[in-house]
Backbone as JSON, one array per atom type, in Angstrom:
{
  "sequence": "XXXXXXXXXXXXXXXXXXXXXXXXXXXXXXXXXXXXXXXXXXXXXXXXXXXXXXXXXXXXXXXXXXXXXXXXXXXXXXXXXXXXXXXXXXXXXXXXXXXXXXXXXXXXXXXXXXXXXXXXXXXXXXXXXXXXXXXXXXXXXXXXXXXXXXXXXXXXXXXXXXXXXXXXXXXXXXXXXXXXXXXXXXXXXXXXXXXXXXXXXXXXXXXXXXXXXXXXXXXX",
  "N": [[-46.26, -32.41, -38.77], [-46.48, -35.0, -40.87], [-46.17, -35.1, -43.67], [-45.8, -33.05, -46.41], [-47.23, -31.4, -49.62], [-46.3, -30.16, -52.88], [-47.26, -28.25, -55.12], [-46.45, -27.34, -58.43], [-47.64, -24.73, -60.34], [-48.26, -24.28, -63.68], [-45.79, -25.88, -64.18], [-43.61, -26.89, -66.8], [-43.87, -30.48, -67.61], [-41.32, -32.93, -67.6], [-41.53, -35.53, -70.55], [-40.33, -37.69, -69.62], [-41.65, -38.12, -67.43], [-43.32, -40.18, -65.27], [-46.62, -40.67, -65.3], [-48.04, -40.97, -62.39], [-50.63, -40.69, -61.16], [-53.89, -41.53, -59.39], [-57.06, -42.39, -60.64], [-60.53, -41.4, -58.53], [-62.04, -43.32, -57.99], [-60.23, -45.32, -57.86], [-58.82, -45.31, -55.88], [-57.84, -46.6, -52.89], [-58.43, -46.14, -49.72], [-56.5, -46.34, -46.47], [-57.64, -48.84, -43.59], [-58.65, -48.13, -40.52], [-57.23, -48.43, -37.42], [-59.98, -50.29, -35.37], [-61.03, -49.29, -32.0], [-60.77, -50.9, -28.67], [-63.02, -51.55, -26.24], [-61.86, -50.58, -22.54], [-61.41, -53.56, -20.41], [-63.58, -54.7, -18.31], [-65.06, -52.49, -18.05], [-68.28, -50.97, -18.03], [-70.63, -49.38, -20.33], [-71.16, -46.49, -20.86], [-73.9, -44.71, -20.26], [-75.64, -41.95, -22.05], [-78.36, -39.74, -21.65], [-80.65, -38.34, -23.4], [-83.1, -35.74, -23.09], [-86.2, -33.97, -23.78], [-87.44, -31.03, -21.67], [-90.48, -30.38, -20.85], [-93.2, -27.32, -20.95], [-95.86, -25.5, -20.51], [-97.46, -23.67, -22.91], [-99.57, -20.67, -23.68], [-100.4, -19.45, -26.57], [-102.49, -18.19, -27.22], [-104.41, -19.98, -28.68], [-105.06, -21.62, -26.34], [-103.12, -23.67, -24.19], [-100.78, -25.11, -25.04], [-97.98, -27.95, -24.79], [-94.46, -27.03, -24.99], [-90.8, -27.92, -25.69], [-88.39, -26.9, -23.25], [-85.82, -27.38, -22.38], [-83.34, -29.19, -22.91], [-82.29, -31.16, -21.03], [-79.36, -33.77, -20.3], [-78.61, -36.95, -18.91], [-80.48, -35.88, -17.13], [-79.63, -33.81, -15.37], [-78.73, -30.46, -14.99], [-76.22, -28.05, -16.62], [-74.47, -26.71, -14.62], [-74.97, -28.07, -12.02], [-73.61, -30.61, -9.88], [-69.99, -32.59, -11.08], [-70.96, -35.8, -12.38], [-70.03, -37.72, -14.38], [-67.22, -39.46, -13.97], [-63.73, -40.38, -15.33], [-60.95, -42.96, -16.15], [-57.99, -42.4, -16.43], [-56.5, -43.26, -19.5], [-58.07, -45.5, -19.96], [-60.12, -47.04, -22.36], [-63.72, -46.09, -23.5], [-66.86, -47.11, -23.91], [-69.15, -45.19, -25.1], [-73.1, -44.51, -24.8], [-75.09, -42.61, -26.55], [-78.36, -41.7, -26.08], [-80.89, -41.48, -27.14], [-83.98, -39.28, -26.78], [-85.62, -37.29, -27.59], [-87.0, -35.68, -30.05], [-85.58, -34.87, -32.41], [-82.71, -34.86, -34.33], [-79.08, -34.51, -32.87], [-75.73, -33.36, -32.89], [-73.54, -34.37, -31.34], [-71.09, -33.84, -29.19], [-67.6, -34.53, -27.64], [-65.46, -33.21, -25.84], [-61.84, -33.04, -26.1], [-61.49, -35.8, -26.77], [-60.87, -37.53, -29.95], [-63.73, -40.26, -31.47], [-64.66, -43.11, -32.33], [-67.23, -44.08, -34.06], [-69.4, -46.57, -33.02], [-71.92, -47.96, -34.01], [-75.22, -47.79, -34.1], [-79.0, -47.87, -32.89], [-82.39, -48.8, -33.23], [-84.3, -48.15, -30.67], [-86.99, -48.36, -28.51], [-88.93, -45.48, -27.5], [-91.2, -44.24, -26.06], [-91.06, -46.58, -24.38], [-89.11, -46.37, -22.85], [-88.82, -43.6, -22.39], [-90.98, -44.09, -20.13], [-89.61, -45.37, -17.86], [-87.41, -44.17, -17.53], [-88.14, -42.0, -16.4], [-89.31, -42.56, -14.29], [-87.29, -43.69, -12.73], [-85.92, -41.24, -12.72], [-87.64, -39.61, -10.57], [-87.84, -41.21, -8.74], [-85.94, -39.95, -7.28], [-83.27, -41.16, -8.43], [-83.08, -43.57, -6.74], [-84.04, -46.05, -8.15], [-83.2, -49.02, -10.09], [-81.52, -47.58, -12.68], [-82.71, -47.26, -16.08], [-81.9, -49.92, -18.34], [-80.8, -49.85, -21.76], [-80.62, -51.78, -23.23], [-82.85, -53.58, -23.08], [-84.75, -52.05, -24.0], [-84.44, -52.32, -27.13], [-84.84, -52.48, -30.77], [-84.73, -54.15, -33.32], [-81.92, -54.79, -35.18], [-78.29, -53.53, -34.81], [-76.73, -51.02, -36.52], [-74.76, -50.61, -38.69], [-71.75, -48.08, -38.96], [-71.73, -45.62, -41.45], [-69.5, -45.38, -44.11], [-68.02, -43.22, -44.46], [-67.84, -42.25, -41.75], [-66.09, -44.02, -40.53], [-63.78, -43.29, -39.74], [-61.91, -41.19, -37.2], [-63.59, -39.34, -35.48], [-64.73, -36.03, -33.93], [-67.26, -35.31, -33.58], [-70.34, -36.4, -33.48], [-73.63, -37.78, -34.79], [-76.48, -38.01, -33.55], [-79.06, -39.9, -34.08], [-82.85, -38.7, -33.38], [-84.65, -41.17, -31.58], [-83.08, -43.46, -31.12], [-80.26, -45.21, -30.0], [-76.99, -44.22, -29.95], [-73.63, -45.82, -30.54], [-70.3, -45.24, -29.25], [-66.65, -44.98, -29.13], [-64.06, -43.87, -27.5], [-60.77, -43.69, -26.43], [-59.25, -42.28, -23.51], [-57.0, -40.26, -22.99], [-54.77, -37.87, -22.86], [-54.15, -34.09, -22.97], [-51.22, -32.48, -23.81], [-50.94, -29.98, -22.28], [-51.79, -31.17, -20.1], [-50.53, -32.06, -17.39], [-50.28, -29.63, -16.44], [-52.59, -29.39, -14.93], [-53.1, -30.69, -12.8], [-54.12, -31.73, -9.84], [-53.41, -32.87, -6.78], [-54.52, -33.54, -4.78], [-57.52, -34.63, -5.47], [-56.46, -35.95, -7.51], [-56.74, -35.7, -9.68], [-56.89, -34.42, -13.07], [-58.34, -32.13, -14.76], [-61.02, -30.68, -16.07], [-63.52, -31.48, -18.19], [-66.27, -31.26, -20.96], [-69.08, -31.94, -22.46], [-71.47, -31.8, -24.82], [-74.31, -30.73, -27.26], [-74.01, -30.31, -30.3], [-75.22, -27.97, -31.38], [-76.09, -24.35, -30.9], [-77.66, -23.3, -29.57], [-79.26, -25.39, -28.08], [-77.34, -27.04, -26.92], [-77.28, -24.05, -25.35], [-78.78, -24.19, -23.65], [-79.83, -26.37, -22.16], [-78.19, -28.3, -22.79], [-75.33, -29.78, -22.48], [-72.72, -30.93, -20.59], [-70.4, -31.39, -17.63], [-66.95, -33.55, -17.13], [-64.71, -35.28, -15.86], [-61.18, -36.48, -15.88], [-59.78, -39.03, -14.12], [-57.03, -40.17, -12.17]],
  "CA": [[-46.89, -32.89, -39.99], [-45.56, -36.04, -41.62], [-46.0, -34.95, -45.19], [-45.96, -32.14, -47.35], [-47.74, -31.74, -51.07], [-45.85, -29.14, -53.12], [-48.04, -27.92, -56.21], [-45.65, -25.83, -59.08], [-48.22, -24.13, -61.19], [-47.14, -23.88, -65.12], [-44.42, -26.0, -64.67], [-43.51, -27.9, -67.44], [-43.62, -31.84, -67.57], [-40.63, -34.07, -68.76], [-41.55, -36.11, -71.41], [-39.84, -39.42, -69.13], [-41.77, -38.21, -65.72], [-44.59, -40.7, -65.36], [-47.69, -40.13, -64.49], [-49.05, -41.9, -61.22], [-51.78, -40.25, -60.62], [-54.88, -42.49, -59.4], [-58.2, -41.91, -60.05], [-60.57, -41.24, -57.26], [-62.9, -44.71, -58.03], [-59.94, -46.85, -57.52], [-58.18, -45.34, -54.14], [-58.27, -47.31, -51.54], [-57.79, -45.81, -48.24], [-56.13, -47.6, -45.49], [-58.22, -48.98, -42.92], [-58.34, -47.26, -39.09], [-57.67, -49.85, -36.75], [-61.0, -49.92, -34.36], [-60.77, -49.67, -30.61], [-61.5, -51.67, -27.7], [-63.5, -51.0, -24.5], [-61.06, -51.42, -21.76], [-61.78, -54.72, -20.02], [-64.51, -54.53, -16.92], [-65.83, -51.43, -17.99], [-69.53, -50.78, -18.79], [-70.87, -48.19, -21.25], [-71.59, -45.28, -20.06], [-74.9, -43.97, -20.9], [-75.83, -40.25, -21.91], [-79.55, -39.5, -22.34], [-81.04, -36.95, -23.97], [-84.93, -35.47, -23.01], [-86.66, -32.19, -23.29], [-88.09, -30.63, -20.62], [-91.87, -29.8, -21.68], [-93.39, -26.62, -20.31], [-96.86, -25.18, -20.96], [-97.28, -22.05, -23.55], [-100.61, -20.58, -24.34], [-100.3, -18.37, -27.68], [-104.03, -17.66, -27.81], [-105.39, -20.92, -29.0], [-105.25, -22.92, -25.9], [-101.97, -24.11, -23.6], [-99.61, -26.31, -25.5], [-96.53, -28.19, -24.55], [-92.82, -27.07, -25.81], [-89.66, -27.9, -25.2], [-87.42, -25.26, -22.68], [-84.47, -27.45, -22.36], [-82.94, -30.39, -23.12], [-80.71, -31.76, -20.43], [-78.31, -34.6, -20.43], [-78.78, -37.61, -17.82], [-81.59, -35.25, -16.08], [-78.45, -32.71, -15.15], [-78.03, -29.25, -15.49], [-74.73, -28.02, -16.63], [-73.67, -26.17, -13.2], [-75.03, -29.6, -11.11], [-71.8, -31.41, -9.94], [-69.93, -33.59, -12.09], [-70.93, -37.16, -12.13], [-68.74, -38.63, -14.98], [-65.35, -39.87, -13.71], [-63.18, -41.35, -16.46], [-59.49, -43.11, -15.32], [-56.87, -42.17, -17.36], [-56.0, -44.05, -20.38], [-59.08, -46.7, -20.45], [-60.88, -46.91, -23.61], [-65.21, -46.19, -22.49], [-67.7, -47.17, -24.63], [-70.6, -43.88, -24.56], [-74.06, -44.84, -25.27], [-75.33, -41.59, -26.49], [-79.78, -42.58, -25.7], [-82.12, -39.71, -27.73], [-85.63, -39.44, -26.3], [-86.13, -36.21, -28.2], [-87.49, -35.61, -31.75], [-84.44, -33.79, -33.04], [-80.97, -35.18, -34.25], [-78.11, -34.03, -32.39], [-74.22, -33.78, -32.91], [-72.85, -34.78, -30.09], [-69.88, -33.09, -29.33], [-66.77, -34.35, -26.25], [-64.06, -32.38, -26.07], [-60.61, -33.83, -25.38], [-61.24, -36.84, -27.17], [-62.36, -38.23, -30.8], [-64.0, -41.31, -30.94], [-65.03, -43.68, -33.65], [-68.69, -44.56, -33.76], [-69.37, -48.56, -33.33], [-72.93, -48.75, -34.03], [-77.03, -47.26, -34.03], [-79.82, -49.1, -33.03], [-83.31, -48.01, -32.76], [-85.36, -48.5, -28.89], [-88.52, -48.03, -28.09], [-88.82, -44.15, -27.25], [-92.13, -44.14, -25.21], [-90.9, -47.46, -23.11], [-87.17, -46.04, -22.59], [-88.69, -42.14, -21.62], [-91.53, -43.94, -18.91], [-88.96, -46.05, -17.07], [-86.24, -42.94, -17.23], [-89.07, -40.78, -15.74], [-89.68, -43.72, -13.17], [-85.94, -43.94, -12.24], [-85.59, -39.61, -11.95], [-89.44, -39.47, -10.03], [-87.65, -42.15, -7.58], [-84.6, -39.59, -6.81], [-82.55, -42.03, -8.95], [-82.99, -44.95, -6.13], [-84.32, -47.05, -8.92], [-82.08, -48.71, -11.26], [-81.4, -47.11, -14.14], [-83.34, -48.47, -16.97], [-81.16, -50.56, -19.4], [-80.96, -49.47, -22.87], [-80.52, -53.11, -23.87], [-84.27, -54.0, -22.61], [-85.5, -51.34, -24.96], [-83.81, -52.21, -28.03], [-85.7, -52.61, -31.73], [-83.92, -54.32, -34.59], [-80.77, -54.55, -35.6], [-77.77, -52.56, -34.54], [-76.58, -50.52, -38.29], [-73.02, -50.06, -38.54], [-71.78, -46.41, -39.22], [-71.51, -45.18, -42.92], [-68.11, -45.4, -44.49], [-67.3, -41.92, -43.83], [-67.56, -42.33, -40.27], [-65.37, -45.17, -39.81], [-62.57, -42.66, -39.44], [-61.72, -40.88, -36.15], [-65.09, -37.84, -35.62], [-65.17, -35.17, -33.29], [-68.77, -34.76, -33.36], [-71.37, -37.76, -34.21], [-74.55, -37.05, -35.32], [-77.32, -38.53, -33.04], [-80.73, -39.11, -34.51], [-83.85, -39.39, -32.55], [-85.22, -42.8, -31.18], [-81.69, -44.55, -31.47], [-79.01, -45.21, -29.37], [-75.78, -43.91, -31.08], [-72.59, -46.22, -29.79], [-69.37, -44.6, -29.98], [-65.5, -45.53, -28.45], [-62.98, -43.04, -27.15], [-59.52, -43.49, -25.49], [-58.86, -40.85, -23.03], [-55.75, -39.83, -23.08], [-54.51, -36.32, -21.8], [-53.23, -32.98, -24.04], [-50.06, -32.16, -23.16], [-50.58, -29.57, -20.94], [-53.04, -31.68, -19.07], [-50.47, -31.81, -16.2], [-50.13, -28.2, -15.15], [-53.92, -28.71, -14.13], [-53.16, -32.05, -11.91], [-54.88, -31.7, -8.46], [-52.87, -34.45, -6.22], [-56.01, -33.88, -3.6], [-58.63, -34.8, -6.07], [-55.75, -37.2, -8.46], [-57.59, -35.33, -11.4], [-56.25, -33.86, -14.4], [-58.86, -31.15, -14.9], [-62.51, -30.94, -16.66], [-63.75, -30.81, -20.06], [-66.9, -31.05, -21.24], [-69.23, -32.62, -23.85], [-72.41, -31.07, -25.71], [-74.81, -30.59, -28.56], [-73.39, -28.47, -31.12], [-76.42, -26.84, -31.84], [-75.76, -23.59, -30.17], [-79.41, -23.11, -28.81], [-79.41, -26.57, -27.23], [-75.95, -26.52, -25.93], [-77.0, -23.0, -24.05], [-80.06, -24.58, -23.13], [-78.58, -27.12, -21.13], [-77.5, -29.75, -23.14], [-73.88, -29.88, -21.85], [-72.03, -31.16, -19.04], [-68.68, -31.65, -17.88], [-66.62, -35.06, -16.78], [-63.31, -35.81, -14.71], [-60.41, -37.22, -16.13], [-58.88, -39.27, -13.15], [-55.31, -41.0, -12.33]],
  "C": [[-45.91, -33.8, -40.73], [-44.88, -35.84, -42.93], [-46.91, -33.41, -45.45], [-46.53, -32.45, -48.63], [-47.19, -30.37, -51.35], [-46.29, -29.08, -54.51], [-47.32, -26.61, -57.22], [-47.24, -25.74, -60.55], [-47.73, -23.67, -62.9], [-46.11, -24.22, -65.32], [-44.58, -27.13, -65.69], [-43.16, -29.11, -67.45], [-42.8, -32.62, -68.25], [-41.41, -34.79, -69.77], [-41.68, -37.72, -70.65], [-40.36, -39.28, -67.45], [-43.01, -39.17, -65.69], [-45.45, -40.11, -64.8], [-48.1, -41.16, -63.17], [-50.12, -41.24, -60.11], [-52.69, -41.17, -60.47], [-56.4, -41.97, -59.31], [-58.78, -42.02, -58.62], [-61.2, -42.56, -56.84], [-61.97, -45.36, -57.98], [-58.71, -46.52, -56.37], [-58.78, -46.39, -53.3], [-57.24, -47.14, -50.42], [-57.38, -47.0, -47.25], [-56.92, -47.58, -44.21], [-58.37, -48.54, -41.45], [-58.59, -48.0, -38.54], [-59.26, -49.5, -35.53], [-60.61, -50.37, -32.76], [-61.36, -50.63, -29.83], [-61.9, -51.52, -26.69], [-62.29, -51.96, -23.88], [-61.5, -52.98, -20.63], [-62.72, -54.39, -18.83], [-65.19, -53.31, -17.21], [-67.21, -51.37, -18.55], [-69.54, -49.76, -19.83], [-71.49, -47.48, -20.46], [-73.07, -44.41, -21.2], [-74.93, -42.31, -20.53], [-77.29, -39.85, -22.66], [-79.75, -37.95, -22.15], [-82.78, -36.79, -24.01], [-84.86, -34.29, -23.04], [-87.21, -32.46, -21.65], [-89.91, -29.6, -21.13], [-91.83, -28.5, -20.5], [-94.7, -26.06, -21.01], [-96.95, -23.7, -21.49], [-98.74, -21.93, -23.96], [-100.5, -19.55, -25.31], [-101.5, -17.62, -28.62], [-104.9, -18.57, -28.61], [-105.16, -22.09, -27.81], [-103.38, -22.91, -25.11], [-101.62, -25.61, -24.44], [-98.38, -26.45, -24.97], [-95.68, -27.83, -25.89], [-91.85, -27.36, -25.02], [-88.74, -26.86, -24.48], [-86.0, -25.86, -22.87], [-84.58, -28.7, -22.91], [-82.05, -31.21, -22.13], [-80.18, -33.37, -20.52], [-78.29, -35.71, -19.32], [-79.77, -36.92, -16.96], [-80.98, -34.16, -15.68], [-78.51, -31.5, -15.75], [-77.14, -29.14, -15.39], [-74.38, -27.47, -15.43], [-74.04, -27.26, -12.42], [-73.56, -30.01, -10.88], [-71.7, -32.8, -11.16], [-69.9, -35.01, -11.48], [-69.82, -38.01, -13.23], [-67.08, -38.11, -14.75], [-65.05, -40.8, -14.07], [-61.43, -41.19, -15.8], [-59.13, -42.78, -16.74], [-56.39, -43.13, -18.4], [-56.69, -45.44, -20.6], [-59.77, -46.06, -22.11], [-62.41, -46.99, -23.48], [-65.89, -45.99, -24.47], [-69.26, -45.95, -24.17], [-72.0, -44.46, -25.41], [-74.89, -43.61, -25.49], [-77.48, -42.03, -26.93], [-80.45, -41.1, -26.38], [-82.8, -40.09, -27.71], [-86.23, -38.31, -26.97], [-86.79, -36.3, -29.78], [-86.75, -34.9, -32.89], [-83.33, -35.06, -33.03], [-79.85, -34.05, -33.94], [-77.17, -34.08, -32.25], [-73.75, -33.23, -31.69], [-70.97, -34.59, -30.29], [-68.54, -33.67, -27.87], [-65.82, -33.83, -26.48], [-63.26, -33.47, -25.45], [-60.26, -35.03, -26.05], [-61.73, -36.94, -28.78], [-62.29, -39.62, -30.83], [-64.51, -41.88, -32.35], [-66.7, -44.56, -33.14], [-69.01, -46.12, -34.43], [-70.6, -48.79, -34.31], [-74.55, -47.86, -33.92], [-77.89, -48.64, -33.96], [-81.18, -48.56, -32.25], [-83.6, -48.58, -31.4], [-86.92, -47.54, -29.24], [-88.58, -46.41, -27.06], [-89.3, -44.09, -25.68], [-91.95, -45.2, -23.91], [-89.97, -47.15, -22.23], [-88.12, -44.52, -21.68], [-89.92, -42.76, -19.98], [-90.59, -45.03, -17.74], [-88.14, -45.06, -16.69], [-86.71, -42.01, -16.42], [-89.08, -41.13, -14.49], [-88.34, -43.05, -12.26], [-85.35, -42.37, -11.84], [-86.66, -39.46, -10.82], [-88.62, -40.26, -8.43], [-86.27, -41.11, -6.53], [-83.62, -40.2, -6.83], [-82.12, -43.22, -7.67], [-83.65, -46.42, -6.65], [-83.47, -47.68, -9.58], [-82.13, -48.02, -12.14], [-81.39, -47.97, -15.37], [-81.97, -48.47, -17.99], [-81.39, -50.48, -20.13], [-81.27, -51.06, -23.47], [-82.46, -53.91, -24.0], [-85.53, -53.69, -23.43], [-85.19, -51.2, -26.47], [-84.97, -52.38, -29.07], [-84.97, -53.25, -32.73], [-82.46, -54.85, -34.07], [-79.76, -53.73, -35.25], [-77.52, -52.16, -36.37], [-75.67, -50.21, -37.99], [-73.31, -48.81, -39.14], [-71.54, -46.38, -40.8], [-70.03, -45.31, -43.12], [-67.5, -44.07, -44.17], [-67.6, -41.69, -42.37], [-66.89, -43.43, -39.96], [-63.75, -44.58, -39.89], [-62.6, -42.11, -37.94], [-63.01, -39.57, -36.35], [-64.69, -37.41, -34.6], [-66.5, -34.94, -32.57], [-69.17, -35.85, -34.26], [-72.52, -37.15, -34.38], [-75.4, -38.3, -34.57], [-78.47, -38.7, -33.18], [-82.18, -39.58, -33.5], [-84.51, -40.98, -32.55], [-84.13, -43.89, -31.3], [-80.91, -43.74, -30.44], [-77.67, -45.13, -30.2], [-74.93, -44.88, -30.33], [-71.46, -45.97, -30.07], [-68.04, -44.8, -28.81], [-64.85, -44.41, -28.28], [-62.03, -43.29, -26.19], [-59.54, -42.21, -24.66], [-58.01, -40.49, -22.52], [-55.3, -37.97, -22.67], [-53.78, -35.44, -23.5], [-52.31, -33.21, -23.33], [-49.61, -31.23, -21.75], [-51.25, -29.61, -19.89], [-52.31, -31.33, -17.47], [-50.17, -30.93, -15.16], [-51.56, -28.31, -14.5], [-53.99, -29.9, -13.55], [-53.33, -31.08, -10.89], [-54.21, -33.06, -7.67], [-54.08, -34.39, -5.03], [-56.92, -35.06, -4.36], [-58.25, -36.21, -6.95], [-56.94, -36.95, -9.67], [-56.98, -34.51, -12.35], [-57.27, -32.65, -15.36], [-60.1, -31.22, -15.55], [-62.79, -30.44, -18.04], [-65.03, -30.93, -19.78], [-67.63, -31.94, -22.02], [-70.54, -32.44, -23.93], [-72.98, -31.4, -26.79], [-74.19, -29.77, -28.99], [-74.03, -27.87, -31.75], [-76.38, -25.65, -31.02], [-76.91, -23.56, -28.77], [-79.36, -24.31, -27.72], [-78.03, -26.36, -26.23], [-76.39, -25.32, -24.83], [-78.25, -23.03, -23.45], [-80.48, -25.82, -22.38], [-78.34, -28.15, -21.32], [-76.17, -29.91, -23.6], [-73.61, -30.25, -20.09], [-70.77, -31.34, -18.94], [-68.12, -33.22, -17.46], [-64.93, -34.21, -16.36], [-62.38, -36.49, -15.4], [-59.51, -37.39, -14.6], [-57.89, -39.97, -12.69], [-55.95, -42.27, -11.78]]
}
């Protein structure tokens, strides 16, 4: 820790100590430089759908939601995201659901670039297309389905987050370096040239254990 604040309670004030206290209306924080996707890299998309399922509760069979998963993936599936070591990846976090969701990666935080609504219903029948095909379709382009404007993030998110807040029918866009803990390299694998697995989730408990989580690869 760089700095300390040491608070004496009841102590009495010279006479010749100034005051430089600043109110809170005329701080001005210092700016957090913003990152850069590393060069050649795409964005990595991460969509988000229920999974309907039919309930009848005595008036009739209605659809609800059972899960939610993440690229189409359940969390025990193998892992598809593999991230190199020390690039900077732009995540396109894609919500097809009707819920906002804080989006959670471990290992890293990331500063959120950008929102920008899409077209829900055009984005979920191409995504359907492209799973239906046993993903030998492309994978529809968020860009294709865009609406508007991107909306920069609020002032209190233009610091470093943990957890973004994802709201339905928008693409969230958000930056992270990925850089290693410290004791990343007791869990190096020289077979694999991987540095071990994290994770990254809703932090809604329910969703999270309902399978909206997966893991990813950090690799040399």
């Amino acid at each position: 820790m760089a700095e300390l604040m040491q608070i004496r309670v009841n102590t009495a004030v010279p006479d010749n100590d100034p005051d430089n206290t600043v109110l809170p209306s005329q701080l001005s924080l210092p700016a957090v430089p913003r990152l850069t996707a590393s060069r050649g890299l795409l964005p990595r998309d991460i969509v988000a759908r229920e999974n309907m399922v039919l309930v009848d509760r005595g008036e009739g069979p209605e659809e609800e939601p059972n899960e939610v998963l993440l690229n189409g993936y359940h969390y025990m599936e193998p892992t598809t995201d593999f991230i190199k070591l020390g690039t900077t990846e732009t995540w396109q976090w894609i919500n097809l659901t009707v819920d906002a969701h804080p989006m959670h990666p471990h290992l890293v935080t990331v500063q959120v670039v950008n929102r920008q609504q899409i077209d829900v219903e055009g984005y979920k029948t191409a995504w359907a297309a492209y799973l239906d095909s046993g993903r030998t379709l492309p994978k529809p382009d968020v860009n294709n389905f865009l609406i508007g404007d991107p909306i920069l993030p609020a002032p209190e998110e233009m610091g470093y987050k943990d957890t973004v807040k994802s709201p339905p029918g928008y693409v969230t866009r958000t930056m992270a370096k990925f850089t290693l803990a410290s004791t990343s390299l007791l869990d190096y694998d020289w077979r694999t040239r991987s540095f071990g697995k994290w994770v990254y989730h809703c932090h809604i408990l329910e969703h999270e254990e309902n399978d909206m989580m997966r893991p990813f690869v950090i690799v040399k």
